[in-house]
N, C-alpha and C positions, 0 to 999 in steps of 0.2 A: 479709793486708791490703795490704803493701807490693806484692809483686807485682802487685796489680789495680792499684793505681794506678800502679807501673810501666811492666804494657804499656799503659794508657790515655794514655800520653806520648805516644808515638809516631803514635797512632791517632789522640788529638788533632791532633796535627800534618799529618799526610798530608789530615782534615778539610779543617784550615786553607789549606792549599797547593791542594786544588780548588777551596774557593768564593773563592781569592783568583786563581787562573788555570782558570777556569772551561773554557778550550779541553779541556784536559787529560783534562776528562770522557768528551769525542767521542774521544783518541787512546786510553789505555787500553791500550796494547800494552808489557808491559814490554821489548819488544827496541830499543823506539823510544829512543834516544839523549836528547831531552826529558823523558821519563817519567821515565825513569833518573838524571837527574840530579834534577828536580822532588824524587823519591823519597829519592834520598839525601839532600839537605837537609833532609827532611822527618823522615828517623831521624836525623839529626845535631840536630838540632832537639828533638827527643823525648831524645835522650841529655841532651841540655844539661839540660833541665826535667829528666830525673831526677837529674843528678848534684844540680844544685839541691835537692831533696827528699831525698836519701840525707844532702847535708849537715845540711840541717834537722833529718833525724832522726835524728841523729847526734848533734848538739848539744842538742835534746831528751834525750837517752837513751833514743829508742825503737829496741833495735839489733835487733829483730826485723822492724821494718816497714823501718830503714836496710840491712837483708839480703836481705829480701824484693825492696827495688828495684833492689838491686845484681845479683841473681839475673833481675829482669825484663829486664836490659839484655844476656842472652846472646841472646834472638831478634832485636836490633838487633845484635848482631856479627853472627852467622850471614846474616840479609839485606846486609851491606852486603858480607860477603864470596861471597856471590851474585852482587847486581849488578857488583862489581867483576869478579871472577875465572870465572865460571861461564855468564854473560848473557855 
């Protein structure tokens, strides 16, 4: 259960980031310099809101769903060590 709402942080976010720079839609090209960054804030953004919730469920005592999100937050390293290092 942690995990789904984990990776829906991020995906939330990158959402939010189109319909709030709606250009971004037409560019789409993740080699383009704009996207890329748009992108990053957008998993920087999604990490925040989980660290938020791993705390929550943490201080709840749900350390299965606070593991679950800690675990969803490895495809936001793996993408930002893409666009960083690899783009």
């Amino acid at each position: 259960m942690g995990f789904i709402v984990g990776l829906g942080a991020p995906v939330f976010s990158i959402a939010v980031a189109l319909e709030t720079f709606p250009v971004l839609q037409d560019i789409g090209d993740a080699a383009n310099p704009a996207w890329r960054l748009i992108v990053m804030r957008a998993i920087s953004f999604g990490v925040i809101i989980n660290a938020a919730l791993f705390f929550a469920a943490v201080n709840w005592g749900r350390d299965y769903v606070a593991r679950g999100i800690l675990f969803s937050c490895i495809p936001s390293f793996v993408a930002v060590v893409y666009f960083q290092f690899i783009v």
